[in-house]
PyMOL Python script that loads the backbone (N, CA, C, O; Angstrom):
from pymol import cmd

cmd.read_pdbstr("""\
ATOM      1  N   UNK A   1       0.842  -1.188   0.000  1.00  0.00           N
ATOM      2  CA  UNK A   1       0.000   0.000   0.000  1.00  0.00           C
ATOM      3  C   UNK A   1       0.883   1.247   0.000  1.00  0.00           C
ATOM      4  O   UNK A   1       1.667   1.437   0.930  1.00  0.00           O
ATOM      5  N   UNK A   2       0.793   1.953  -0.846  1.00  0.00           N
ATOM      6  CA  UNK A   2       1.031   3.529  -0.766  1.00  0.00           C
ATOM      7  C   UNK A   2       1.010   4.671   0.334  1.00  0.00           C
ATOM      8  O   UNK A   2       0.080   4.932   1.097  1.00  0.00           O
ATOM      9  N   UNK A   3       2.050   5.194   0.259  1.00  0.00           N
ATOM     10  CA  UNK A   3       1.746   6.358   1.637  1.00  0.00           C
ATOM     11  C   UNK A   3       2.069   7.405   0.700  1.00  0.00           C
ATOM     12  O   UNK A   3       2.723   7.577  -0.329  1.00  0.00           O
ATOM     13  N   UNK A   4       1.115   8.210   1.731  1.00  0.00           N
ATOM     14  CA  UNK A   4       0.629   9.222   0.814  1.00  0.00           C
ATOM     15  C   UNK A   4       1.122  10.483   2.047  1.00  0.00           C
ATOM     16  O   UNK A   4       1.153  10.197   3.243  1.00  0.00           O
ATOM     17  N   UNK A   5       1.490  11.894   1.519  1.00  0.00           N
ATOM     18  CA  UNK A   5       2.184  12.848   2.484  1.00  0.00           C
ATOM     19  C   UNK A   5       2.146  14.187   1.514  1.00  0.00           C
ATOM     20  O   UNK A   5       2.209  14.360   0.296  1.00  0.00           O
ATOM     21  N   UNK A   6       2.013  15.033   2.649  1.00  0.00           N
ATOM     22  CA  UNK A   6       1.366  16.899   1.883  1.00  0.00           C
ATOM     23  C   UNK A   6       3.006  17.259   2.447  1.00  0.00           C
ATOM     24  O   UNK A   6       3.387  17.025   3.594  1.00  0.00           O
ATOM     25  N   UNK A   7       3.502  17.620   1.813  1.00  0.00           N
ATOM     26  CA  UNK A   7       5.137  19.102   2.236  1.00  0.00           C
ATOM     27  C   UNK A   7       4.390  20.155   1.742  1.00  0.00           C
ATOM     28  O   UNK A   7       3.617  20.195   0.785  1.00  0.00           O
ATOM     29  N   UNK A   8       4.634  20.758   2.306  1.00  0.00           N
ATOM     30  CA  UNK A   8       4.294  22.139   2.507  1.00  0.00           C
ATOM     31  C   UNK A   8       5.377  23.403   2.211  1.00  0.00           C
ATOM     32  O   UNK A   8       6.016  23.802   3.184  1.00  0.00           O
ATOM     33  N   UNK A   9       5.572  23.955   1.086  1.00  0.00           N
ATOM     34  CA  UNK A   9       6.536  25.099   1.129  1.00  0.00           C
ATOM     35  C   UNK A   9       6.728  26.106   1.406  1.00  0.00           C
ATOM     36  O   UNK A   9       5.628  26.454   1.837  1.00  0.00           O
ATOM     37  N   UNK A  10       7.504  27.104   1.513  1.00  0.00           N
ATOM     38  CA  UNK A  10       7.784  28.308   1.967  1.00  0.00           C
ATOM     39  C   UNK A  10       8.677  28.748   0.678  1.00  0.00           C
ATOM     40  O   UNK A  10       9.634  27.990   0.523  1.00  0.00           O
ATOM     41  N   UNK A  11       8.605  29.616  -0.118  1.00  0.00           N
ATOM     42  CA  UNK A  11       9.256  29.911  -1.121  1.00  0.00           C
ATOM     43  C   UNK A  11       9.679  31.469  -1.007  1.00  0.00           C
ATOM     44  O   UNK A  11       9.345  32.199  -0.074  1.00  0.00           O
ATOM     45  N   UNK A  12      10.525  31.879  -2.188  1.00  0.00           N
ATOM     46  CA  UNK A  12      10.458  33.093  -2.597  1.00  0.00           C
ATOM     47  C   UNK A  12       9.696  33.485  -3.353  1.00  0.00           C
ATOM     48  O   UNK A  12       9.612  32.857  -4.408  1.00  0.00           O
ATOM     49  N   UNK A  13       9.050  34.360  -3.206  1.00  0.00           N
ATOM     50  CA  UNK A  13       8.112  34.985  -3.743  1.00  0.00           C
ATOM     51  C   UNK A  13       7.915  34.725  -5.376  1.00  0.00           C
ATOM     52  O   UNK A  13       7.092  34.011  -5.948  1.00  0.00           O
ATOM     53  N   UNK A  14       8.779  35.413  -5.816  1.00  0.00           N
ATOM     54  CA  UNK A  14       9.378  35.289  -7.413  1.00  0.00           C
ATOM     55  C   UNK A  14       9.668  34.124  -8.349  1.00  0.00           C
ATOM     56  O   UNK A  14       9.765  33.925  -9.560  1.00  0.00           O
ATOM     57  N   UNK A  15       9.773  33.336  -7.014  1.00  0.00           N
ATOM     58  CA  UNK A  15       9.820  31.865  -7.797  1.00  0.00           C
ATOM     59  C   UNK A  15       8.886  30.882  -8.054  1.00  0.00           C
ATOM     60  O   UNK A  15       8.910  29.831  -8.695  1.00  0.00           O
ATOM     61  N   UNK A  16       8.020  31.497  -7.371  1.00  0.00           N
ATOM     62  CA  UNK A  16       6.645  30.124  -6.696  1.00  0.00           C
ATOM     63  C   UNK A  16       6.552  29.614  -7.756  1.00  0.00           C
ATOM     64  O   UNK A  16       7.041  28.488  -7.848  1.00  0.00           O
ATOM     65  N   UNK A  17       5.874  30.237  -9.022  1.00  0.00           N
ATOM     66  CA  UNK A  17       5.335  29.568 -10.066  1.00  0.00           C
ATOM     67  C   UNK A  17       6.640  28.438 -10.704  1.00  0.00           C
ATOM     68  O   UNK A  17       6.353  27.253 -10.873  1.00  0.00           O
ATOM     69  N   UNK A  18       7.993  28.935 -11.006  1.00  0.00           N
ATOM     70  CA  UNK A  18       8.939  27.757 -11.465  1.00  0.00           C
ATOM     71  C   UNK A  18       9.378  27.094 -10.939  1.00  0.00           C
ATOM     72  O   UNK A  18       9.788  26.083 -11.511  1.00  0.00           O
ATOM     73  N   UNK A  19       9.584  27.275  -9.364  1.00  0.00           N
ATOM     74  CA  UNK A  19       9.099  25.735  -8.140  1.00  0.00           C
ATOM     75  C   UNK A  19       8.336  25.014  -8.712  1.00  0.00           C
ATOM     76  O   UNK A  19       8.751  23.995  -9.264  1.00  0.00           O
ATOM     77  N   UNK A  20       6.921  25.392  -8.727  1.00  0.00           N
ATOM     78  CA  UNK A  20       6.004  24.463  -8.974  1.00  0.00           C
ATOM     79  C   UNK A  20       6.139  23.766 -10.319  1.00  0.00           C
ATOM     80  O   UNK A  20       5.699  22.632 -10.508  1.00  0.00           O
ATOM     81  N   UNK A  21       6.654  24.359 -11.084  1.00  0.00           N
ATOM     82  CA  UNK A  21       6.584  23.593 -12.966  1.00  0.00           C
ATOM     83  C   UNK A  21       7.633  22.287 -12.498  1.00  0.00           C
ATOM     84  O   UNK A  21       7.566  21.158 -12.984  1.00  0.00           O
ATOM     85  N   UNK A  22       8.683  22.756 -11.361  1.00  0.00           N
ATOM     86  CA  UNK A  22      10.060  21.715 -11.453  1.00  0.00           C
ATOM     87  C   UNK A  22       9.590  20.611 -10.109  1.00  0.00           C
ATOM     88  O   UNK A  22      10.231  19.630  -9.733  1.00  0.00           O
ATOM     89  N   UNK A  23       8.673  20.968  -9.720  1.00  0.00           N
ATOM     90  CA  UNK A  23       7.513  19.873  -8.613  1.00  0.00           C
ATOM     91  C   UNK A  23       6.636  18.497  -9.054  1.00  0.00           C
ATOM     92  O   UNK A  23       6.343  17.373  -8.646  1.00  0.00           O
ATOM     93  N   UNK A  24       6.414  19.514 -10.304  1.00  0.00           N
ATOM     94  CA  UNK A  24       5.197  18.495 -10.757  1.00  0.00           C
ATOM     95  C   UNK A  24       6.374  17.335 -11.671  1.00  0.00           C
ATOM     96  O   UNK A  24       5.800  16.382 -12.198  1.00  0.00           O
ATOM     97  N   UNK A  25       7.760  17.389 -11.837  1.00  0.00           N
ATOM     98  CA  UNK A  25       8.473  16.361 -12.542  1.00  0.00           C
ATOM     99  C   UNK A  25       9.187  15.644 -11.605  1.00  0.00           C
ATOM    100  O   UNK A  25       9.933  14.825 -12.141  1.00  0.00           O
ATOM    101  N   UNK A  26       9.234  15.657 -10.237  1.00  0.00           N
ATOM    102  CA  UNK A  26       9.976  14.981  -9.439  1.00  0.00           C
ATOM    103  C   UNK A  26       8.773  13.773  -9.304  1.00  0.00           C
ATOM    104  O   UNK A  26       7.568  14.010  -9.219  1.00  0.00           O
ATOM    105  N   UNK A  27       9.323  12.594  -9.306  1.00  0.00           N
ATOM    106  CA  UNK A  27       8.723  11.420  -9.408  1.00  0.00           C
ATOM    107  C   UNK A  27       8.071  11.652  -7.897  1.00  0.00           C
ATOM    108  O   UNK A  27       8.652  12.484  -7.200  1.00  0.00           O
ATOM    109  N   UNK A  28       6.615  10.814  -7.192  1.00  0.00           N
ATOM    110  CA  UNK A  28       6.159  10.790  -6.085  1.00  0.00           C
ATOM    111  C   UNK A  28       5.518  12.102  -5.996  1.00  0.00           C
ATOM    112  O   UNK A  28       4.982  12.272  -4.901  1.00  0.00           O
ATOM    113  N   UNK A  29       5.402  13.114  -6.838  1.00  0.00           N
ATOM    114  CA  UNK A  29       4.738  14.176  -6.877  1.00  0.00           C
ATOM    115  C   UNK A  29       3.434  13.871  -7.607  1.00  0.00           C
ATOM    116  O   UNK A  29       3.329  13.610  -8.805  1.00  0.00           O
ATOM    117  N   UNK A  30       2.501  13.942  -6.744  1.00  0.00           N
ATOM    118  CA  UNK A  30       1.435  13.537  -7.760  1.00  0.00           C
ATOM    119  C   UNK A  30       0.650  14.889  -7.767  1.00  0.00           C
ATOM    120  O   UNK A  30      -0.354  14.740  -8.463  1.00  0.00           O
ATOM    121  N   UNK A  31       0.734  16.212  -7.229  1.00  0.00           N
ATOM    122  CA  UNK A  31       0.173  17.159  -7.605  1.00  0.00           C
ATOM    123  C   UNK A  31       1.157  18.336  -7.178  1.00  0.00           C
ATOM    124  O   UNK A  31       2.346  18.140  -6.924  1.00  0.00           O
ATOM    125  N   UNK A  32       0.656  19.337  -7.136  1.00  0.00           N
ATOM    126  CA  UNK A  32       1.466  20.519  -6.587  1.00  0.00           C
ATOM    127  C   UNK A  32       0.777  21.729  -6.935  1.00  0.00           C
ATOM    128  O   UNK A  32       0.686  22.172  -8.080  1.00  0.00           O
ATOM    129  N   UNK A  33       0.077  22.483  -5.421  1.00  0.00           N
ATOM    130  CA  UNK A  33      -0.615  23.730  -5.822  1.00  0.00           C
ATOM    131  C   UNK A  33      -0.134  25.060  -5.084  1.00  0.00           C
ATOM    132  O   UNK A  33       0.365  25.005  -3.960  1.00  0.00           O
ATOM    133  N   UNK A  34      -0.287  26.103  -5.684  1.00  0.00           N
ATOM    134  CA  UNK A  34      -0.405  27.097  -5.393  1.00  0.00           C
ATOM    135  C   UNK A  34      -1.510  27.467  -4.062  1.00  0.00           C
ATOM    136  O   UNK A  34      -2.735  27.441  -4.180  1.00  0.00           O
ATOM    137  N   UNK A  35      -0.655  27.861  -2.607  1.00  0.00           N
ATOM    138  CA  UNK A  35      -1.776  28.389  -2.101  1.00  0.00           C
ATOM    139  C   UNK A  35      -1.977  29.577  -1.000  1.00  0.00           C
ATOM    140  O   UNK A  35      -0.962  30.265  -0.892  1.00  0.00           O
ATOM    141  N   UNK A  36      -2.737  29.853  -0.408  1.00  0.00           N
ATOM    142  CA  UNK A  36      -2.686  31.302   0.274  1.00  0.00           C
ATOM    143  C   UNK A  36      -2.562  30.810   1.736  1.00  0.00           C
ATOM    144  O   UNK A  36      -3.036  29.767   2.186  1.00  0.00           O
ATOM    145  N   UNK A  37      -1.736  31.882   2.497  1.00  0.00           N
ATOM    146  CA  UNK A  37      -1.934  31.136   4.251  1.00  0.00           C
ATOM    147  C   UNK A  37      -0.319  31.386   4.182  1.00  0.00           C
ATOM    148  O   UNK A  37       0.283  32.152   3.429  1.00  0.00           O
ATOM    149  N   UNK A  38       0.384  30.220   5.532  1.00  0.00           N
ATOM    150  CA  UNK A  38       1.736  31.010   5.788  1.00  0.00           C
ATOM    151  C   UNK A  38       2.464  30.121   4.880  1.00  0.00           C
ATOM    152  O   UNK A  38       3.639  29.875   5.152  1.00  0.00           O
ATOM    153  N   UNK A  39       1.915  29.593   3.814  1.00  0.00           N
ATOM    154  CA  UNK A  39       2.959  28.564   3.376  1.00  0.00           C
ATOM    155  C   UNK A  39       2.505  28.679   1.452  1.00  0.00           C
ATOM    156  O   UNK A  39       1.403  28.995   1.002  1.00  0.00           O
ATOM    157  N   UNK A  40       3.642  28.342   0.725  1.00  0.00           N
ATOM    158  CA  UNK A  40       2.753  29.285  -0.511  1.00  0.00           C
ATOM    159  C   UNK A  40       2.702  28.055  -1.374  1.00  0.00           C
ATOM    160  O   UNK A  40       1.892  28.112  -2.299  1.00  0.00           O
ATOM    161  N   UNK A  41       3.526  26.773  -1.232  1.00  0.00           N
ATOM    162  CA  UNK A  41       2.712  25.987  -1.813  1.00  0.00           C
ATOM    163  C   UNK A  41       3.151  24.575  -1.079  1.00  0.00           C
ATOM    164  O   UNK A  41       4.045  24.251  -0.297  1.00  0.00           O
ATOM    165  N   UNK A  42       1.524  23.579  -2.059  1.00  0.00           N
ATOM    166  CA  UNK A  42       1.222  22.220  -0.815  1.00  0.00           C
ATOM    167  C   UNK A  42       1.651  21.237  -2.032  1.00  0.00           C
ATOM    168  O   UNK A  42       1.240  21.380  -3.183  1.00  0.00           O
ATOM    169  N   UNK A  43       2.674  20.064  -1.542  1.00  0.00           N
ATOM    170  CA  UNK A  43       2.607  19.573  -2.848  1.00  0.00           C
ATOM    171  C   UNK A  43       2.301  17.835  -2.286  1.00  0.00           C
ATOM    172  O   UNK A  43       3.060  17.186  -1.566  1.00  0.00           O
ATOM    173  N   UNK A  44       0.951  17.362  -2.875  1.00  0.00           N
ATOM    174  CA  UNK A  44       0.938  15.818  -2.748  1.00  0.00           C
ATOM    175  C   UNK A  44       1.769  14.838  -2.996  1.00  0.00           C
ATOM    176  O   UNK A  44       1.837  14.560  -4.193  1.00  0.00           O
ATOM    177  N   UNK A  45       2.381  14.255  -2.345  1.00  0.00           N
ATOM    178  CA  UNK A  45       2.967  12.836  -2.958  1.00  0.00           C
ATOM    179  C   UNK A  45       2.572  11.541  -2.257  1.00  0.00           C
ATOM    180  O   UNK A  45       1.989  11.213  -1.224  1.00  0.00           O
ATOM    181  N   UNK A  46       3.278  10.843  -3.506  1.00  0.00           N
ATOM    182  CA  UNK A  46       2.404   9.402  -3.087  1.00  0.00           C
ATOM    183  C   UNK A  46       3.557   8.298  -3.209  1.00  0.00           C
ATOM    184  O   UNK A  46       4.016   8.235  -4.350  1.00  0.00           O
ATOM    185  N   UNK A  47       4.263   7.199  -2.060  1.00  0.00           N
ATOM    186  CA  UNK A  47       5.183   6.885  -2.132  1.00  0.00           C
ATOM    187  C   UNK A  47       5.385   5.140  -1.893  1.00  0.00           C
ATOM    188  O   UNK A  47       4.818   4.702  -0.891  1.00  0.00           O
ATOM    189  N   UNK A  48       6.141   4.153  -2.739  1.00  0.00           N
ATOM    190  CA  UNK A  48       6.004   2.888  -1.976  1.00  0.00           C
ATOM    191  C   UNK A  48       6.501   2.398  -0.459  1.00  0.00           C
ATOM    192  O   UNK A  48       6.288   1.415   0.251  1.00  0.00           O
ATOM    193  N   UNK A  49       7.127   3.384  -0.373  1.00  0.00           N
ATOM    194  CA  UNK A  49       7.911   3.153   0.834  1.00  0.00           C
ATOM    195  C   UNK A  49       8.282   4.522   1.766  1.00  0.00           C
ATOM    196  O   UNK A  49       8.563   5.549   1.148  1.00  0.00           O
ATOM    197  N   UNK A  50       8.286   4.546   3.339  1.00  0.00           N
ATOM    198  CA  UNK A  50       8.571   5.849   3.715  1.00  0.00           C
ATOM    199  C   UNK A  50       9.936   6.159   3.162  1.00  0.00           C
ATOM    200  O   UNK A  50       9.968   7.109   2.379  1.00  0.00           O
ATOM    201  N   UNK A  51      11.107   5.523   3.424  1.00  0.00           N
ATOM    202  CA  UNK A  51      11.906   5.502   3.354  1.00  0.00           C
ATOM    203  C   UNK A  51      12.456   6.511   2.223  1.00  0.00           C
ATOM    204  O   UNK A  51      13.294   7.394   2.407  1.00  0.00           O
ATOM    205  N   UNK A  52      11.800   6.189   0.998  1.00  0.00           N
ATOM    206  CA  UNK A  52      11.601   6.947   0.020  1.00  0.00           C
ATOM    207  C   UNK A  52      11.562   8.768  -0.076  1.00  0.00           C
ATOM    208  O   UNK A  52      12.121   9.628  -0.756  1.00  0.00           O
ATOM    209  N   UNK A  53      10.731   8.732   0.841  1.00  0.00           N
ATOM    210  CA  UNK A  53      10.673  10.474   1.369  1.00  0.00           C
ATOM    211  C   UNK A  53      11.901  11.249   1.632  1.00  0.00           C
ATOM    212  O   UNK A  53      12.136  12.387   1.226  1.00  0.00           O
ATOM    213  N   UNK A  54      12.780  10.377   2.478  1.00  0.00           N
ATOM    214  CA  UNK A  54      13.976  11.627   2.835  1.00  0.00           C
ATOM    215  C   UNK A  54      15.065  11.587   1.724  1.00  0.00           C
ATOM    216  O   UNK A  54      16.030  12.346   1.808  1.00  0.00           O
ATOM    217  N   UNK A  55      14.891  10.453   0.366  1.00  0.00           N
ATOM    218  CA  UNK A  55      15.540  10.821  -0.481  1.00  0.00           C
ATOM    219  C   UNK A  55      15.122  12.371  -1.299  1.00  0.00           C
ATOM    220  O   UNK A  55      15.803  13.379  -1.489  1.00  0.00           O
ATOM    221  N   UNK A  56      13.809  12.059  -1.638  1.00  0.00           N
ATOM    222  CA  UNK A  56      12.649  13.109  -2.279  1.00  0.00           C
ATOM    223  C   UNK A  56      13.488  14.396  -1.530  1.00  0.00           C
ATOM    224  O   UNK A  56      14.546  14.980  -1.762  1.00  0.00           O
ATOM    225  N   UNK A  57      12.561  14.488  -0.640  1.00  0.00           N
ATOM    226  CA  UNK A  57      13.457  15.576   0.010  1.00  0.00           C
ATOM    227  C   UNK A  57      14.401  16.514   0.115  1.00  0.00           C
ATOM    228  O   UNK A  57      14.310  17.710  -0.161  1.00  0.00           O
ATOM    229  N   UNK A  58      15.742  15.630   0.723  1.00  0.00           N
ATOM    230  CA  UNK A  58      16.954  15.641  -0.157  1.00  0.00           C
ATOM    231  C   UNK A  58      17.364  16.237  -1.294  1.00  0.00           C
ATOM    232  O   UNK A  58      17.879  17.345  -1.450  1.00  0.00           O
ATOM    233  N   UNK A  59      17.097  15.424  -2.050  1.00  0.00           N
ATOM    234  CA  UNK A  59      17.377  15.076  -3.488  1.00  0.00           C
ATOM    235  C   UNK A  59      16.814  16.438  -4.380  1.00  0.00           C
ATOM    236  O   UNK A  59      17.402  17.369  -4.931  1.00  0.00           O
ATOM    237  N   UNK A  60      15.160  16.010  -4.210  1.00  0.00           N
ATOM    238  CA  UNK A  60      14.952  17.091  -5.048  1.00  0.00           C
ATOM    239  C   UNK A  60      13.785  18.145  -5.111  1.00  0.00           C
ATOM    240  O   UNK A  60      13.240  18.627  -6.104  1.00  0.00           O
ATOM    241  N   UNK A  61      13.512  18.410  -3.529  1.00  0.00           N
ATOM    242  CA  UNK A  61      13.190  19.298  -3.206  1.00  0.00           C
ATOM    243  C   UNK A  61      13.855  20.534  -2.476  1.00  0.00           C
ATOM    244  O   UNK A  61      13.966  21.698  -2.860  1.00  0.00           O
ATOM    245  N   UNK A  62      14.304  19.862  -1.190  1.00  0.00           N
ATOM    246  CA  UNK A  62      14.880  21.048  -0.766  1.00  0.00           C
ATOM    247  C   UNK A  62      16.083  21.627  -1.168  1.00  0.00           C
ATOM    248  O   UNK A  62      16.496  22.552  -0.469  1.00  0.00           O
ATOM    249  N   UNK A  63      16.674  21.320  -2.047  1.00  0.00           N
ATOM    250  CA  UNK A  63      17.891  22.064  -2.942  1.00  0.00           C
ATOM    251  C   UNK A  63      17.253  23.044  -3.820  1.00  0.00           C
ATOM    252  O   UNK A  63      17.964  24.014  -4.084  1.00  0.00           O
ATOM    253  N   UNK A  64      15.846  23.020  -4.440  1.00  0.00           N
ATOM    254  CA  UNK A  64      15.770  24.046  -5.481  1.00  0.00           C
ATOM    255  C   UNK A  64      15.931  25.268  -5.063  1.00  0.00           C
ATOM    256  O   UNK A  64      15.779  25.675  -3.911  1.00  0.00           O
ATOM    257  N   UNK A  65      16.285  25.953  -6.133  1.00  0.00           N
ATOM    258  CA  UNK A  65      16.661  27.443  -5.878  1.00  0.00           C
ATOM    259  C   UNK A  65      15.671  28.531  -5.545  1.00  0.00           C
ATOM    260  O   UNK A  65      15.442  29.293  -6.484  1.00  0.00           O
ATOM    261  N   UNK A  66      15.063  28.761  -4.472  1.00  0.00           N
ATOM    262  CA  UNK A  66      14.087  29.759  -4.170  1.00  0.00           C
ATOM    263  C   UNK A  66      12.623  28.866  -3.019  1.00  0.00           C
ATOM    264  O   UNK A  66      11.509  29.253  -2.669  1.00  0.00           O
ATOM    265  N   UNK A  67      13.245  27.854  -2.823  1.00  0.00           N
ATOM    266  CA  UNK A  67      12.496  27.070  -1.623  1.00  0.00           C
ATOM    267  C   UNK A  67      13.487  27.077  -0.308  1.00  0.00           C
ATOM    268  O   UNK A  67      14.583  26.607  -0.003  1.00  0.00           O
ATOM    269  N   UNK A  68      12.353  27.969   0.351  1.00  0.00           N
ATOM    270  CA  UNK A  68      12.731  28.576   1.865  1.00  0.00           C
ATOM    271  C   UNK A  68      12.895  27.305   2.860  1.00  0.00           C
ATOM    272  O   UNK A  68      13.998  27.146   3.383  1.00  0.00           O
ATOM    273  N   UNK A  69      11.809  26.360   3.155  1.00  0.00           N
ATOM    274  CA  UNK A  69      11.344  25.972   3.812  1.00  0.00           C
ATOM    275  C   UNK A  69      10.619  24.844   3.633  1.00  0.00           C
ATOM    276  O   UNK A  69      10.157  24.588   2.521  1.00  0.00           O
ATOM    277  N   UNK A  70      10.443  24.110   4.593  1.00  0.00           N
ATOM    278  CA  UNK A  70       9.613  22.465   4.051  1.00  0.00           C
ATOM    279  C   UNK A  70       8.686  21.996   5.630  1.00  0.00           C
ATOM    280  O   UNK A  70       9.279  21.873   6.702  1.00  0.00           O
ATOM    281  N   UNK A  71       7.422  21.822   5.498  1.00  0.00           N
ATOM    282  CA  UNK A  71       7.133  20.913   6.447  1.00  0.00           C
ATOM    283  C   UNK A  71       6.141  19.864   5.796  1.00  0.00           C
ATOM    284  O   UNK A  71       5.381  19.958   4.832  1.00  0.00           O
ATOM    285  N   UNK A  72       6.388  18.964   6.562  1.00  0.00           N
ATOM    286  CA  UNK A  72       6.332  17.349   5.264  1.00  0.00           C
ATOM    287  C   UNK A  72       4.664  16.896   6.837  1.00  0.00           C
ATOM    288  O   UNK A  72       4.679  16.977   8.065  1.00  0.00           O
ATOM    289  N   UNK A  73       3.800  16.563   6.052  1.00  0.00           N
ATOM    290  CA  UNK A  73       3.070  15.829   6.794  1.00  0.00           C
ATOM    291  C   UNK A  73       2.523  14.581   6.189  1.00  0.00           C
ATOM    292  O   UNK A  73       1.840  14.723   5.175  1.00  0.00           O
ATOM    293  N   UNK A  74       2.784  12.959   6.817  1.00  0.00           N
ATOM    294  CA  UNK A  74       2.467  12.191   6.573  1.00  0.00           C
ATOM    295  C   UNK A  74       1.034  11.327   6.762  1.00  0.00           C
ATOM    296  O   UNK A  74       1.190  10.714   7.818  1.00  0.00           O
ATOM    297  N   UNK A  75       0.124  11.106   6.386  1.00  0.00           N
ATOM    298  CA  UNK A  75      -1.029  10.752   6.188  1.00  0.00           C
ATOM    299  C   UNK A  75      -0.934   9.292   7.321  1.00  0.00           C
ATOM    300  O   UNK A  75       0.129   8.740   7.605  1.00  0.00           O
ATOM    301  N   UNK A  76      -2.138   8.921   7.782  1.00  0.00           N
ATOM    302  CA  UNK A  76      -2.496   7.869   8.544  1.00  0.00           C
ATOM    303  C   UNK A  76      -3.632   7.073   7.818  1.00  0.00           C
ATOM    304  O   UNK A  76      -4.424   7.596   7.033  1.00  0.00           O
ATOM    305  N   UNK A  77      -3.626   6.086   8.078  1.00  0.00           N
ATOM    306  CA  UNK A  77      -4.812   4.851   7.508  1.00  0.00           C
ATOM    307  C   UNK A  77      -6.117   5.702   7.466  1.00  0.00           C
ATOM    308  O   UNK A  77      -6.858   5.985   8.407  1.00  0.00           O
ATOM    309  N   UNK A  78      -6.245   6.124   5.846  1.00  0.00           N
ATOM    310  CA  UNK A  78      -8.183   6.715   6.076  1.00  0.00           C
ATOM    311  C   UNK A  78      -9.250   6.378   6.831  1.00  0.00           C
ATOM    312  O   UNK A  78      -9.444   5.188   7.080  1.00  0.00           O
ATOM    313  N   UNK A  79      -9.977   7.214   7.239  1.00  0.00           N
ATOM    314  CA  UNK A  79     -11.156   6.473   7.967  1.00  0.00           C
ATOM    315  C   UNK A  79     -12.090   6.379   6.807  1.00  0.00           C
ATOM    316  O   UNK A  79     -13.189   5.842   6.941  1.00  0.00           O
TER     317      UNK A  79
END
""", "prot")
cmd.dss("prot")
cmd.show_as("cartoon", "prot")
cmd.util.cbc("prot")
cmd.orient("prot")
């Protein structure tokens, strides 16, 4: 079964929109939106394994150029 987890970004302003174009190609990204509140964008992923995540992460989120910030929340068994 799949685990599924919202990160949450904090960006620069100026960049939000080409964050998001270079979001939606990182594998385990299954969406990525634009949104209002203290965090400017939420991006879905969906993963076989946790383990998987702190590569994502890593790898090829929190290096892009104009992403401040990350808080990653992981999903629990739906009701």
């Amino acid at each position: 079964m799949a685990t599924k987890a919202y990160v949450l970004l904090t960006t620069e302003p100026a960049k939000t929109k080409a964050i998001i174009a270079k979001m939606t190609k990182v594998p385990g990204v299954r969406e990525a939106n634009e949104v209002l509140g203290p965090y400017d964008v939420v991006l879905e992923l969906e993963i076989e394994r946790l383990e998987e995540m702190t590569d994502i992460l890593r790898k090829s989120i929190r290096p892009v150029d104009g992403v401040l910030s990350t808080l990653t929340c992981v999903t629990m068994k739906p009701v």
